[in-house]
N, C-alpha and C positions, 0 to 999 in steps of 0.2 A: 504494500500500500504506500502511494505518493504523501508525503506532508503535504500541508494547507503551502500554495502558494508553487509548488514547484509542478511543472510544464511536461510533458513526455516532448520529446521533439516531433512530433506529430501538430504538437499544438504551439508550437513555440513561431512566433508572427515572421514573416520573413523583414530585412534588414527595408527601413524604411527610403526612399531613394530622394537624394539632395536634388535641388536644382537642377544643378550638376550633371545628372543624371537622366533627365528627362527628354524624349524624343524630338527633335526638333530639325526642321531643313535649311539647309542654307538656302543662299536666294537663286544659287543656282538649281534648286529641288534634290539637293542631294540629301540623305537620313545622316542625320550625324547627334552628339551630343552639345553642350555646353564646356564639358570638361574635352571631347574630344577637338572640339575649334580650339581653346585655348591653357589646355594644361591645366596645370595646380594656380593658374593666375586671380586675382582678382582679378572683380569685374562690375564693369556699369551697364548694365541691361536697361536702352532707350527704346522708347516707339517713336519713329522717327514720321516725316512726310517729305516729300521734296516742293510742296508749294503751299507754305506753311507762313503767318509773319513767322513764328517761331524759326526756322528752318535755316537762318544764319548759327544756330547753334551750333550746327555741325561744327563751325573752325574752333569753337571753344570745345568740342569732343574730339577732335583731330588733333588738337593741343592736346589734351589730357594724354592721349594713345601716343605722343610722342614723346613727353616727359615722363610718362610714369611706364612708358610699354617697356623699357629695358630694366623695370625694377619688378616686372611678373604681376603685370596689371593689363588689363583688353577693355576697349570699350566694345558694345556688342549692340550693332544698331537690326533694330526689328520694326522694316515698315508697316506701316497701318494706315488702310486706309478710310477708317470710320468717323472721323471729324470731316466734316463737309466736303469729304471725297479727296482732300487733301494729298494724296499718295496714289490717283490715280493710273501710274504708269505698271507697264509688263516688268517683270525684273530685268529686262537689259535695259529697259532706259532707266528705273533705277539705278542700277552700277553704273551707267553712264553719265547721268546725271552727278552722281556723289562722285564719282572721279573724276572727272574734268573741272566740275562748279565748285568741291568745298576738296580733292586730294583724299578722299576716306581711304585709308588705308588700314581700317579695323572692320572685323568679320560687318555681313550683312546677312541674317536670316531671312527667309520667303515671308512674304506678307503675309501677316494674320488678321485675324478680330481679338483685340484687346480685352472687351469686354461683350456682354450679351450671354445667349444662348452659346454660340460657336466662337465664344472666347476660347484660346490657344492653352493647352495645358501647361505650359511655362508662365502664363501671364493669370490661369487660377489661381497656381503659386504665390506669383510674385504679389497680388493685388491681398491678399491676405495680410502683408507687412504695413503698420501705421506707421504714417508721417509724422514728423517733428509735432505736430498738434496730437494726435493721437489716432488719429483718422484714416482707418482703411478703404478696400472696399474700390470701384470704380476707377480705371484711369480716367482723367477731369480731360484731356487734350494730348496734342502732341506734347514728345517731347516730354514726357514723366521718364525721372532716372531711380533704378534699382540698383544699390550697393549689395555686390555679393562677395563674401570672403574666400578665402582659400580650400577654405572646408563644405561649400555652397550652403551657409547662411545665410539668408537678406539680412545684412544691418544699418542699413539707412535706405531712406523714399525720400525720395524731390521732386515737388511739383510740375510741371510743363514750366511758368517762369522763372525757377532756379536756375540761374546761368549755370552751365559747365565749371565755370570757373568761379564760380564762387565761394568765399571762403569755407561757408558748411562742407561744401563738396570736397574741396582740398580737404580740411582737414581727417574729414571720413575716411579718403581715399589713403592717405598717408598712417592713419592708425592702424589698415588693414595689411600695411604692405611691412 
């Protein structure tokens, strides 16, 4: 007879899966992970648009991917196109667009839906994480950043107008590295 509390392995839950871990396509529609685009790095999971006001962001996340990418940091932009159509294009003129217009030289995942019914299994995740207010739940707009650590924890959410570069951001990004 088992004690109170101990499990046959029969019953014992399988290992719960990080972020990290979770199925997701590049924007070329290839099956890949989070961890397998970018290693053991941190990381800043955006919904991005290419016709967005928000959408000069990019050189403030193309900044981040270049001061912090040699310290084992990715930013990880994930189009969306659910704010008033705002991301429009096929994936090649995404990649085209962020390469030529803003130089994105960090991953770009295939376009999802952020939020709704056929919200992305990466973005059920991430949307669960409160903001600096407390506040989860719904992405508000383009352009919401998820801070994920190296162990694929979310530990920081920033709004759509949190610049890239702003201090919160830094500092978050620097505690993780």
């Amino acid at each position: 007879m088992l004690s109170a509390g101990v499990k046959l392995d029969s019953e014992v839950a399988s290992p719960l899966v990080t972020i990290r871990e979770i199925p997701v396509k590049t924007l070329a529609d290839e099956p890949t992970t989070l961890a397998d685009l970018a290693g053991d790095k941190a990381l800043l999971v955006v919904n991005v648009a290419s016709k967005c006001g928000l959408t000069p962001q990019y050189t403030g996340l193309v900044e981040l991917q270049q001061t912090y990418g040699p310290r084992g940091f990715s930013v990880i932009g994930v189009p969306c196109n659910e704010f008033m159509g705002q991301e429009p294009g096929t994936a090649e003129e995404i990649a085209e667009f962020c390469s030529t217009t803003y130089g994105v030289d960090f991953p770009l995942l295939e376009k999802v839906d952020v939020n709704g019914d056929a919200r992305s299994p990466l973005y059920t995740e991430l949307t669960q994480t409160a903001d600096a207010e407390g506040e989860a739940g719904d992405i508000q707009w383009n352009f919401e950043k998820f801070l994920v650590d190296r162990d694929g924890k979310v530990v920081g959410r920033f709004r759509p107008r949190t610049e890239p570069k702003d201090p919160a951001v830094i500092s978050a990004i620097e505690a993780v590295l």
